[in-house]
C-alpha positions in Angstrom: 79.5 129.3 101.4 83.0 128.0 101.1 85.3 128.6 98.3 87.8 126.2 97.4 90.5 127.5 95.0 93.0 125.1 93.9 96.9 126.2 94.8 99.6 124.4 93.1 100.9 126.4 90.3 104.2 128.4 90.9 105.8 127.0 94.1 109.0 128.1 94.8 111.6 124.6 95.7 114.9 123.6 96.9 116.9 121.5 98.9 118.1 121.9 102.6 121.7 123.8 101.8 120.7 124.8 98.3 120.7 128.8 97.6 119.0 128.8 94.6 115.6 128.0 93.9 113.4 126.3 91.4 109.8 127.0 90.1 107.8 123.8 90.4 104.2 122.8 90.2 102.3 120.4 92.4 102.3 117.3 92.5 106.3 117.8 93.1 108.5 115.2 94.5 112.2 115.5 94.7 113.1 112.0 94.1 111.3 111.4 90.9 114.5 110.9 89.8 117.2 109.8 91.9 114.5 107.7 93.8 114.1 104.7 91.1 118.0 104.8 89.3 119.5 102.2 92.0 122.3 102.7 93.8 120.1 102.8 97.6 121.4 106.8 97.6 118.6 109.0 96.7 118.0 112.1 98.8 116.3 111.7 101.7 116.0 115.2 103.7 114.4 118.4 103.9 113.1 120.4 101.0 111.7 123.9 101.3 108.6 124.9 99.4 107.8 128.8 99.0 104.6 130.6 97.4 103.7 134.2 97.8 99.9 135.1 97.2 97.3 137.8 97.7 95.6 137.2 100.7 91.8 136.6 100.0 89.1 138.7 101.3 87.5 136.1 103.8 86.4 135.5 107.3 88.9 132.4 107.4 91.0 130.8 105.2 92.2 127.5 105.2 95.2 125.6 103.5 95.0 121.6 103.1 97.9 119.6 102.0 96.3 116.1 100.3 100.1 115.0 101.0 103.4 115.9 102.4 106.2 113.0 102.5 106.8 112.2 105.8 107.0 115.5 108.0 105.5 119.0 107.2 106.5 122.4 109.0 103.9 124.8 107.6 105.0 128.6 108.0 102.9 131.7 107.0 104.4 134.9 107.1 107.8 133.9 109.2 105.0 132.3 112.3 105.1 128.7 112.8 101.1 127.4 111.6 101.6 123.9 112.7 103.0 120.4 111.8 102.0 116.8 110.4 103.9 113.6 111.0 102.8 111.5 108.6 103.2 111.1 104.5 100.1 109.6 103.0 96.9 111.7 104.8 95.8 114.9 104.2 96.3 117.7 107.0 94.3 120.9 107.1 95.6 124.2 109.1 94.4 127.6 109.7 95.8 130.4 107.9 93.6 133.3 109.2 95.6 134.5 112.0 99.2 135.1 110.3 97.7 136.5 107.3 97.7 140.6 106.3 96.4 142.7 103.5 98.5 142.3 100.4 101.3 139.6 99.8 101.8 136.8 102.1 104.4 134.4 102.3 104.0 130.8 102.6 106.9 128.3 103.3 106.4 124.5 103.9 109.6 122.2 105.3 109.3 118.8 104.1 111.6 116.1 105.7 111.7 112.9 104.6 114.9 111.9 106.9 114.9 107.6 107.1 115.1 108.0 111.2 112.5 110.3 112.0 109.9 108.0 114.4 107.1 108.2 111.5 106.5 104.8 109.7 107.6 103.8 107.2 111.1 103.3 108.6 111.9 100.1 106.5 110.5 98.3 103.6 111.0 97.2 99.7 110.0 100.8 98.6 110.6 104.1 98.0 109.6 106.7 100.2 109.6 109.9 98.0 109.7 113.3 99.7 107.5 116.1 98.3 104.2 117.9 98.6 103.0 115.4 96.0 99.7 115.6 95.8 97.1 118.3 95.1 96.8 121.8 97.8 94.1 124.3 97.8 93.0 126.6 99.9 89.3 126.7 101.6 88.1 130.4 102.0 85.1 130.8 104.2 82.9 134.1 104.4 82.2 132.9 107.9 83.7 131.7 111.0 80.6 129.9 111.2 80.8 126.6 109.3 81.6 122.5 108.9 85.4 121.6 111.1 88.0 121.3 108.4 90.6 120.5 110.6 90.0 117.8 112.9 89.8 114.6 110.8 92.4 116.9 108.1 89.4 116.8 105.8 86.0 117.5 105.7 83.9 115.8 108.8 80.8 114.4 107.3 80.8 110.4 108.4 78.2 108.5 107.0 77.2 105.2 108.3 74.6 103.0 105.9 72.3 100.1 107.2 71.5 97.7 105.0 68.7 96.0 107.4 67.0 98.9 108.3 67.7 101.1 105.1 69.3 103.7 107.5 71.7 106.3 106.8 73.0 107.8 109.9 75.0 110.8 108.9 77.6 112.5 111.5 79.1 116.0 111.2 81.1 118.3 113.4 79.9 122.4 112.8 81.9 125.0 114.3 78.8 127.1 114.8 76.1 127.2 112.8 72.1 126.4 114.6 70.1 124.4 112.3 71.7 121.4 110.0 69.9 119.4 106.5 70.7 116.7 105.3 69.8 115.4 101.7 70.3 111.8 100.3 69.9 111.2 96.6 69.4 107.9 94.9 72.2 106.2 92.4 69.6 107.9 89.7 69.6 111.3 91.5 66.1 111.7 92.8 65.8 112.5 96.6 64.8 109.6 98.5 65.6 111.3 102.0 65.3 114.3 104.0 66.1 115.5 107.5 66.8 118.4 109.7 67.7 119.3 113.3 68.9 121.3 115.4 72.6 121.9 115.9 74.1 120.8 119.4 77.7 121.5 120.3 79.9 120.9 117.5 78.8 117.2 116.6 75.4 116.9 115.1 73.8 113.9 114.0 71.1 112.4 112.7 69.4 109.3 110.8 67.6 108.7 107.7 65.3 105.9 106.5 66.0 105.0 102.7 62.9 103.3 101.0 63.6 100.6 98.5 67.4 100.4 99.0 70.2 99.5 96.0 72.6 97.6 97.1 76.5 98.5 96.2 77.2 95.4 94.6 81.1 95.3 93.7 82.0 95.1 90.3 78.3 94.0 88.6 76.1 96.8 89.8 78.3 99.9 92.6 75.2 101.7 93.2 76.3 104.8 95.2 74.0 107.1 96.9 74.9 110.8 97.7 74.4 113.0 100.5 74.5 116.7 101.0 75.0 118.5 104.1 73.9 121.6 104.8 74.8 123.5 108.0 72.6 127.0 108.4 72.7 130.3 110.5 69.4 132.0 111.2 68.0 130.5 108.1 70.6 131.5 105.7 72.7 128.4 104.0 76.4 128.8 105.3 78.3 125.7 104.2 77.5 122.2 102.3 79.3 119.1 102.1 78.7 116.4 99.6 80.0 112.8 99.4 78.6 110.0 98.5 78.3 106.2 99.8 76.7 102.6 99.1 74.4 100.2 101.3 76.4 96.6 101.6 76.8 93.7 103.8 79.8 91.5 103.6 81.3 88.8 105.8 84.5 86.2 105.9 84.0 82.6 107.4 86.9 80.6 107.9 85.6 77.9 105.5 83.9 79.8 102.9 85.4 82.8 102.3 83.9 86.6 101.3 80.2 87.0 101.0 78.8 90.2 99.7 75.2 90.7 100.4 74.4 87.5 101.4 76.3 85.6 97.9 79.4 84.0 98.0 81.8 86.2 96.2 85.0 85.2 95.5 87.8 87.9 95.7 90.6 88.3 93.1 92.9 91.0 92.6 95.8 93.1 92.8 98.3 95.1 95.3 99.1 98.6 93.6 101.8 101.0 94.5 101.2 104.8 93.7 104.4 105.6 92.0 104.7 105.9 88.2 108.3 105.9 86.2 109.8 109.6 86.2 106.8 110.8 88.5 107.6 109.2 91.7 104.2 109.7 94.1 103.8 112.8 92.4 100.5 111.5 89.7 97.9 113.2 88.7 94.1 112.1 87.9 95.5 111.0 84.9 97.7 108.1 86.0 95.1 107.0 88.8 92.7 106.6 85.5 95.3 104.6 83.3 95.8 102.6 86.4 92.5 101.8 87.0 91.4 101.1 83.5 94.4 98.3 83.5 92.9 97.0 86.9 89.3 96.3 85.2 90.9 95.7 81.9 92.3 92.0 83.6 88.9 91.6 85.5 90.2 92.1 89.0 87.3 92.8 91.7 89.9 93.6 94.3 92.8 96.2 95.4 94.8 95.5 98.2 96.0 99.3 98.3 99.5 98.6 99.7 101.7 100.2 101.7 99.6 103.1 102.5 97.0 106.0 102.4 96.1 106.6 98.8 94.5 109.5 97.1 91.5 109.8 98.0 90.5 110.4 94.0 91.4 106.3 94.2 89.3 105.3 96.6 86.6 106.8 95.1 87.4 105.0 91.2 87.3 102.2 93.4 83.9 103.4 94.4 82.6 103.8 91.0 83.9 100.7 88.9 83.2 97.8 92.1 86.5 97.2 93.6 86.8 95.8 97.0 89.5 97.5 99.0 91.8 96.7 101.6 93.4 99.6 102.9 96.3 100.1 105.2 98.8 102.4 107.1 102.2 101.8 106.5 103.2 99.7 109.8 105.4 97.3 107.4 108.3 95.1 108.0 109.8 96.3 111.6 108.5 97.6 114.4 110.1 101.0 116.0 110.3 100.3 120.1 109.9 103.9 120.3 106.8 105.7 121.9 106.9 108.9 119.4 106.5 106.1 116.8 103.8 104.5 118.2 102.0 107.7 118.9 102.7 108.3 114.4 101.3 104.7 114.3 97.6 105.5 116.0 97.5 108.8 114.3 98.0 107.8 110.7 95.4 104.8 111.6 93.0 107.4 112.8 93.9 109.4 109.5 92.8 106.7 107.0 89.7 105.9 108.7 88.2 109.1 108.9 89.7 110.4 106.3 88.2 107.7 104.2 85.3 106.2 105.8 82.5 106.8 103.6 83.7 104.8 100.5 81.8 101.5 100.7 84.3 99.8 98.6 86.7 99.6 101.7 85.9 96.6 104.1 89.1 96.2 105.9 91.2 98.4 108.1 95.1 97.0 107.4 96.8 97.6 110.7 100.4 96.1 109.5 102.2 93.9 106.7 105.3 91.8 107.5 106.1 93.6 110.7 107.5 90.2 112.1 110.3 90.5 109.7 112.9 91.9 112.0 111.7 89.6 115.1 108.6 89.8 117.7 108.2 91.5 120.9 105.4 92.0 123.6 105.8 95.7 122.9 105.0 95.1 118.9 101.8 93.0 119.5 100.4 95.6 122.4 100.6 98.5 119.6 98.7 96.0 116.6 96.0 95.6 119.9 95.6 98.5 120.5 95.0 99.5 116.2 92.6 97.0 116.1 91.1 98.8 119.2 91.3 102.1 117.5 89.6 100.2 114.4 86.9 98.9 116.2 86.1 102.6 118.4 86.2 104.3 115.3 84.3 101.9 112.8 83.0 99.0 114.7 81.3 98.7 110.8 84.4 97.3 108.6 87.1 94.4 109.7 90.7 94.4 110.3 93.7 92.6 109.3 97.0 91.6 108.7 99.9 90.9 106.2 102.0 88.7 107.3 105.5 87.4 105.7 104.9 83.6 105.0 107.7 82.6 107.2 105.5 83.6 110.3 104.4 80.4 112.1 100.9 80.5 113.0 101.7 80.2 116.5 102.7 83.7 116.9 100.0 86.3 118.4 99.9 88.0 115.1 97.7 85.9 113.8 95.1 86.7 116.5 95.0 90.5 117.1 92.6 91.5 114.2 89.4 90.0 113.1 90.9 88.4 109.6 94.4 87.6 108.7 96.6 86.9 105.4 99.6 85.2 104.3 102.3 86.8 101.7 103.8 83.8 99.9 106.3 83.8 97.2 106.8 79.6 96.7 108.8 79.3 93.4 110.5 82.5 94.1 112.1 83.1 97.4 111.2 79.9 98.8 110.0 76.5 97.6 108.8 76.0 94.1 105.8 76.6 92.1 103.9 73.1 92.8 104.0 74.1 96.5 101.1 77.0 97.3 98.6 74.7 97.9 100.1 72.4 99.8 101.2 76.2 101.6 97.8 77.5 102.2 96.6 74.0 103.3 99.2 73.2 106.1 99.1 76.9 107.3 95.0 76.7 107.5 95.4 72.9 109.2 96.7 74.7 112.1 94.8 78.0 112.2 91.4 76.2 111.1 88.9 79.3 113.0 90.8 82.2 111.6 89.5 83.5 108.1 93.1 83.1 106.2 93.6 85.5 102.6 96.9 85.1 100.3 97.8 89.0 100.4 101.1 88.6 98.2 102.3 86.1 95.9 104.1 86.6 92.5 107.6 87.1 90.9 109.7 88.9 89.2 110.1 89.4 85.0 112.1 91.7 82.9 110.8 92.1 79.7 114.5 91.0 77.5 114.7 88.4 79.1 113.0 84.6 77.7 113.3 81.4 77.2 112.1 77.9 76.2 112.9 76.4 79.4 111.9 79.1 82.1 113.0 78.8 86.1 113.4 80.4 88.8 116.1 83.7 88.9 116.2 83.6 85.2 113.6 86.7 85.4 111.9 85.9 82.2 108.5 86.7 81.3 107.8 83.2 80.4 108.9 81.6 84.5 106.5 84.6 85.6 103.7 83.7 83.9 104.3 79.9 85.0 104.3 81.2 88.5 100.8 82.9 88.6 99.4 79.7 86.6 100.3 77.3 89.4 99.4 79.6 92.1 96.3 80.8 90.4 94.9 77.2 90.1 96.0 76.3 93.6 94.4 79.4 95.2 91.0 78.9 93.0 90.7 75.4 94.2 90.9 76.7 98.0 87.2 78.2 98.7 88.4 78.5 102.6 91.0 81.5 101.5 88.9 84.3 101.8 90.7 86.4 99.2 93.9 86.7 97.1 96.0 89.9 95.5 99.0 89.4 93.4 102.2 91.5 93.7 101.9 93.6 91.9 99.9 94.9 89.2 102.7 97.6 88.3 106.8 97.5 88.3 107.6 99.9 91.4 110.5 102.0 92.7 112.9 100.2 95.7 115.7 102.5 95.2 118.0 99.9 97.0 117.3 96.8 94.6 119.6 95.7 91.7 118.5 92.6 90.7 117.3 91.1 86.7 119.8 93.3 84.7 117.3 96.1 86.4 118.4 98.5 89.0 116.1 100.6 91.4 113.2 98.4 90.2 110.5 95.9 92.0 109.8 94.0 88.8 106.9 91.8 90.1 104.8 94.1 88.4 101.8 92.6 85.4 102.7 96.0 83.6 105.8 98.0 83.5 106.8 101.0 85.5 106.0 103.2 83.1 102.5 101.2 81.9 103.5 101.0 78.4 103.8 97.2 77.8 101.6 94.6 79.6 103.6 91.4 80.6 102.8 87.8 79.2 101.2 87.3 83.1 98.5 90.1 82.4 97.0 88.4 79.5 96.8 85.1 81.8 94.8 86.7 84.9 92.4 88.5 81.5 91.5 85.1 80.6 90.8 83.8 84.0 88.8 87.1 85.1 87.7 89.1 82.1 84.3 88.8 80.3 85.5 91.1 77.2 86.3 88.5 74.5 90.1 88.1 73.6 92.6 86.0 72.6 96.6 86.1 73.5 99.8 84.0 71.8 102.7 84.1 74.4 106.2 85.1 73.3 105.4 88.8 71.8 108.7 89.9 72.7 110.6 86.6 72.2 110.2 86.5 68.3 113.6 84.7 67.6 113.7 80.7 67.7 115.2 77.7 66.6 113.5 74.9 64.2 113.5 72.6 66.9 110.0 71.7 68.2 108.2 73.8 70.5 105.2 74.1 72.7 103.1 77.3 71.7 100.9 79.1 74.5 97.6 81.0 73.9 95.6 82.6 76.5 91.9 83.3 75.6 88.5 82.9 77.6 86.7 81.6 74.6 86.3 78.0 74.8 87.9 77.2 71.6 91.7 78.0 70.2 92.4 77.4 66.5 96.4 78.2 66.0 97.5 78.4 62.3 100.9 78.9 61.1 101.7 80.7 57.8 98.1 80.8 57.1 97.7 76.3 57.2 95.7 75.2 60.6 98.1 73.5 63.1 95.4 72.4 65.6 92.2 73.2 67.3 92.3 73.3 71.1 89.1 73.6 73.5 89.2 74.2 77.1 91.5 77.1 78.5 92.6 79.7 80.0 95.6 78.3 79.2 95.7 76.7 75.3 98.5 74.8 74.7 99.9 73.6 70.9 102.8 71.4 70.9 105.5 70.3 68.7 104.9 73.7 66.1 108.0 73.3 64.2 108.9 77.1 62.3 109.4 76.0 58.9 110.1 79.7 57.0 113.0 82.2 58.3 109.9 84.7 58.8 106.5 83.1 60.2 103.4 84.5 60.8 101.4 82.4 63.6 97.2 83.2 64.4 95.4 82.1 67.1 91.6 82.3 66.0 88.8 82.0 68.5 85.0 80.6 68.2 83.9 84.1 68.9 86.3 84.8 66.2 88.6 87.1 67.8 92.4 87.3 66.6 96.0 87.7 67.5 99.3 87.1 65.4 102.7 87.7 66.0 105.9 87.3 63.6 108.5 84.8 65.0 112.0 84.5 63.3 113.5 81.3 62.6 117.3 81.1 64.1 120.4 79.0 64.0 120.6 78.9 67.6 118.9 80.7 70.8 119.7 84.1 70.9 121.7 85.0 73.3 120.1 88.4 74.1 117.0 86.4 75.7 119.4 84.9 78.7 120.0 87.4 81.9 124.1 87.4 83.0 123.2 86.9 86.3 127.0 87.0 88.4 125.5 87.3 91.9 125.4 83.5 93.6 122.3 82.5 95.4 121.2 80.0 96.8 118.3 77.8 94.9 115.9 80.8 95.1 115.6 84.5 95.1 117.7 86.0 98.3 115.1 88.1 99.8 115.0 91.8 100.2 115.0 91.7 103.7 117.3 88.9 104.6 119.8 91.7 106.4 117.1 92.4 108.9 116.7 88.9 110.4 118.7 88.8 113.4 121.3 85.8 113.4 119.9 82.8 115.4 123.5 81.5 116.8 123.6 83.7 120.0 123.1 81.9 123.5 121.5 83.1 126.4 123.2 82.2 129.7 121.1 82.5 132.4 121.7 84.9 135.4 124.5 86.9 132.9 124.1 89.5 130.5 122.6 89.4 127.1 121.3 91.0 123.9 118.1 90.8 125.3 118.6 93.2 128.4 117.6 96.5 128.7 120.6 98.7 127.8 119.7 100.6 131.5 120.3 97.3 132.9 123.5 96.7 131.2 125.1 100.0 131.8 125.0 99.4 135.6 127.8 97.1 135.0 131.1 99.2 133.6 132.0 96.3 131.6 128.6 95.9 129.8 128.4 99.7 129.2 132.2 99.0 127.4 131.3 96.8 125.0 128.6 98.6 123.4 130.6 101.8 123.7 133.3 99.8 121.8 131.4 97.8 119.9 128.4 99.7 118.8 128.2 103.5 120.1 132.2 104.3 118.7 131.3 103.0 115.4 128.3 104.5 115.0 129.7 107.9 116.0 131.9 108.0 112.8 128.8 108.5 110.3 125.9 108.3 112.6 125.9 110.4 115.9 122.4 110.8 116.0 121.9 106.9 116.5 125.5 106.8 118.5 123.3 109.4 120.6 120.2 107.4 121.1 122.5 104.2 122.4 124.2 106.1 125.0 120.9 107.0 126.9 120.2 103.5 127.0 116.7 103.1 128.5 114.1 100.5 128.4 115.3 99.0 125.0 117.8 96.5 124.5 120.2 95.6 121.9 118.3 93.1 120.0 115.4 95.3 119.9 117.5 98.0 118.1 119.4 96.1 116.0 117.1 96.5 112.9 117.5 100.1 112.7 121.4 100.0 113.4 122.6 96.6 111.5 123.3 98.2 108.4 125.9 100.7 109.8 127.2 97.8 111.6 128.8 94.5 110.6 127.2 91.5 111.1 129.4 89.6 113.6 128.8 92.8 116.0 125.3 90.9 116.8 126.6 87.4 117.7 130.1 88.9 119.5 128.4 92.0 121.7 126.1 88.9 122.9 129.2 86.7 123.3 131.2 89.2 125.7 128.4 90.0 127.4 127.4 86.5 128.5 130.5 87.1 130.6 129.7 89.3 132.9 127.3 87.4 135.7 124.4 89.5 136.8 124.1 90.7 140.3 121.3 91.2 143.0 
């Protein structure tokens, strides 16, 4: 049988150039730090990882990484083991053959360089660096047992029928003859047997489940288990356990999510990974907290955003309900590159069979906002062919796409995967807050047979900043809260949009963003980086969603205000609101989830104001009485914008005032094509290549070979090196040069 021995204590770290080392414990990330303090300058390069350790007495012995950020070079010994392109999956290699008697050496590069061809390449994060989640080594007895290595987990794929109360279970044994498997009910009583013979190194084989329990999101998750057990001349060898639901689902493009057969209405939350000080590198703990907050609003969706997760997360989301999209990091740009493209498919293959048993997953999220930095026919042949890949591996779940809401519908993305989704941001960076519906209806007017979700839609608070008369870039807690009321209402009046997920349940790291008086900071989040302090928007979506009786007064953190009259907001799911101030009733208010009590006049320098439910639960809060606003409550803002937000990404859009001449050159020619003219290859040596070469050689590099791309096609990953004129004026003295035969 196998032995699995966890191996994360005492690691040995540094930095590429670094002589001295560091003793760190797993989960580690070097950017913890220096990855959420602002500035668009944390480290992003190679760290070394070192352990020495007694070499087990075993037939084999296996190492698995659950993470490494974004490229691992595993050593044992001084011999290359192998490598894995890709930060979010885990990745299993064989150890045996560069092990000896006594101590070994083991030494893992880790490079999370922002040009290597692995996605992410762009987006409003941070991509820490690190082996930041848990290791452990697998020992095996005998060479005879379940693949470890060729999904980077364990193999064991389990496919549940509904209609026929099937369980088809799928393994691959390297060796082994005879192969059980077991499959206990959500009470723990076997309900099914099988065995069979073992043939070639994938087995399976198919069950029949009497009576089944459905997995019922968030009112009743049954999960079954199963146990694999692979045998050799009657003696057990190796077992594999993991458990999965029975569920059907579907999306129509009028109706929206049904879950076995019901109509079932899907709101939720995106979540990033990263916690304040920690980076990536949580524990069990944090994925808990997290979760706890997730159920504590009612949510009975997660839109797992921009990546793998642990897999300890998909299974909470198992256990408490949640409905899960889940998604490979193919976000905002697309990488003309076929190394990328190759990184693409594999992490796509990763999270599939890395993570298909859990039944609370139901889509596959191939990309999210890749037409930020344009279109191309080589971008949409890639999100074909990872629907393909979807659809080979798991005909059983669909896919989809994020798209940014300024993608007309018109464009092909809209029709490569089976369901699609807008993210929207009216009353932030575009439009105001009256305008989502009016959004959601235009935008499904035009793509009336495609099931449409709202995938992102939010904005921004900080929690010093308030006021009385809340809009947009003022970052209070107060506009934020008016934000998700309008959209709420206008989404829950839309039965047609399939599902929607708010950004974000939690503040995140973008190490480039200094906006709000905050730096390094995405503050769209219901809760705060570091989960302490649940914004005023949180206590909205718990009245909407949440059963558990409660009752909220808005404003706990803006407790200074003037005499003048003033509208008081409660948020409760009761159907009745008494507010009292000083202990005399002001009103009694019936309806909600919003409960509003105007023209409260503070009439004491300190007040004490209750809001009192019919199923008598309570909140109070002490307000000051002032002269005059405080200003503490009012953000400095000295950047100018324009009415809204400037979005994150507004550097990648190329500019739209180039002209194409006809029979000349262009932006749009392959660079191979325009180096066959001296004075084409001049200007982007002049224009592009010399400039590069003062900080960037490796891109200069890349430009000089020229090839199939062209310069419009690279400009996302060069335009921040490069001023922005270079676009329009490389285009203009190109258009010169007439093409020949």
């Amino acid at each position: 049988m196998r032995k699995i021995l966890p191996f994360n204590q005492g690691w040995q770290f540094r930095k590429d150039g670094e002589t001295s080392w560091q003793t760190v414990d797993l989960p580690h990330t070097w950017n913890a730090l220096d990855g959420q303090d602002g500035g668009d300058n944390y480290y992003q390069g190679i760290g070394w990882y070192q352990k020495t350790f007694t070499a087990p007495d075993a037939a084999q012995v296996f190492i698995r990484f659950g993470a490494a950020s974004k490229m691992a070079s595993v050593f044992c010994n001084g011999q290359f083991v192998g490598e894995h392109c890709g930060g979010f999956s885990a990745f299993t290699m064989d150890l045996t053959p560069y092990l000896h008697s006594g101590e070994n050496e083991l030494t893992v590069k880790v490079d999370n360089h922002a040009d290597l061809p692995v996605y992410p390449a762009q987006a409003d994060f941070t991509f820490f660096g690190g082996l930041y989640r848990q290791v452990e080594l697998l020992i095996f007895a005998d060479k005879e047992h379940f693949n470890v290595t060729e999904y980077g987990a364990d193999s064991l794929l389990l496919t549940p029928d509904v209609e026929t109360g099937t369980v088809q279970a799928s393994v691959l044994c390297d060796g082994g003859d005879r192969l059980t498997l077991t499959v206990k009910d959500p009470d723990g009583t076997v309900v099914a047997q099988e065995e069979t013979p073992v043939t070639g190194q994938k087995t399976t084989l198919c069950l029949t489940v009497s009576d089944v329990q459905l997995w019922d999101g968030t009112q009743n998750p049954c999960l079954y288990t199963a146990t694999a057990t692979l045998y050799k001349d009657g003696t057990p060898i190796d077992v594999l356990t993991d458990s999965f639901g029975f569920r059907r689902y579907a999306v129509t493009a009028d109706k929206g999510f049904f879950l076995n057969g019901r109509s079932y209405p899907l709101h939720g939350v995106c979540r990033h990974q990263d916690r304040e000080n920690m980076g990536w590198g949580i524990t069990q703990k944090e994925h808990l907290e997290d979760m706890a907050m997730i159920r504590e609003i009612g949510a009975n969706t997660i839109r797992l955003a921009h990546y793998q997760h642990d897999p300890f997360f998909y299974a909470l989301c198992d256990r408490e309900g949640m409905v899960i999209w889940a998604e490979i990091p193919f976000i905002s740009l697309y990488i003309p590159d076929p190394a990328a493209d190759k990184n693409l498919l594999s992490q796509m293959r990763e999270l599939i069979l890395q993570n298909y048993n859990h039944p609370s997953i139901c889509f596959w999220g191939v990309a999210n906002e890749i037409g930020i930095g344009g279109e191309s026919e080589a971008m949409f042949h890639i999100v074909h062919r990872l629907h393909e890949l979807c659809k080979q591996l798991d005909p059983s779940r669909l896919t989809g796409i994020a798209n940014v809401g300024m993608t007309p519908t018109s464009s092909q993305l809209f029709r490569l995967t089976d369901v699609t989704a807008y993210n929207e941001y009216k009353g932030w960076y575009e439009g105001t807050v009256e305008d989502h519906g009016a959004f959601c209806d235009e935008r499904h007017g035009q793509i009336p047979d495609i099931p449409m979700a709202i995938s992102e839609y939010g904005a921004e608070a900080v929690l010093r900043w308030h006021s009385p008369a809340p809009k947009v870039k003022d970052y209070t807690e107060e506009y934020q809260a008016i934000v998700h009321e309008k959209a709420y209402h206008a989404l829950q009046e839309r039965p047609y949009i399939w599902a929607t997920w708010l950004w974000n349940m939690f503040d995140f790291a973008v190490d480039v963003r200094n906006e709000g008086g905050v730096q390094g900071r995405n503050n769209k989040g219901l809760v705060t980086f570091d989960r302490k302090q649940k914004k005023q928007a949180f206590y909205f979506y718990k009245a909407c969603w949440s059963k558990e009786p409660f009752v909220y007064i808005c404003g706990e953190r803006y407790l200074k205000h003037t005499a003048a009259p003033m509208t008081v907001k409660v948020y409760s799911n009761a159907a009745q609101v008494t507010l009292l101030l000083n202990g005399r009733k002001l009103d009694t208010v019936q309806g909600g989830p919003v409960f509003l009590f105007p023209n409260v006049v503070l009439d004491r320098p300190v007040n004490e104001l209750m809001a009192v439910t019919d199923t008598d639960c309570r909140h109070s809060l002490i307000w000051e009485c002032v002269a005059a606003e405080p200003e503490e409550y009012t953000l400095k803002e000295t950047k100018c914008y324009s009415e809204n937000v400037a979005q994150w990404f507004s550097h990648l859009i190329p500019p739209t005032d180039v002209q194409i001449r006809e029979g000349y050159l262009s932006i749009d020619d392959p660079l191979e094509e325009v180096y066959r003219y001296p004075e084409g290859y001049q200007i982007i040596q002049e224009l592009a290549v010399k400039p590069l070469q003062l900080d960037h050689a490796d891109l200069a590099d890349r430009m000089i070979q020229g090839g199939a791309l062209s310069f419009s096609s690279i400009w996302n990953h060069i335009n921040k090196y490069l001023p922005d004129e270079a676009y329009t004026l490389i285009n203009a003295r190109l258009s010169r040069i007439k093409k020949t035969q």
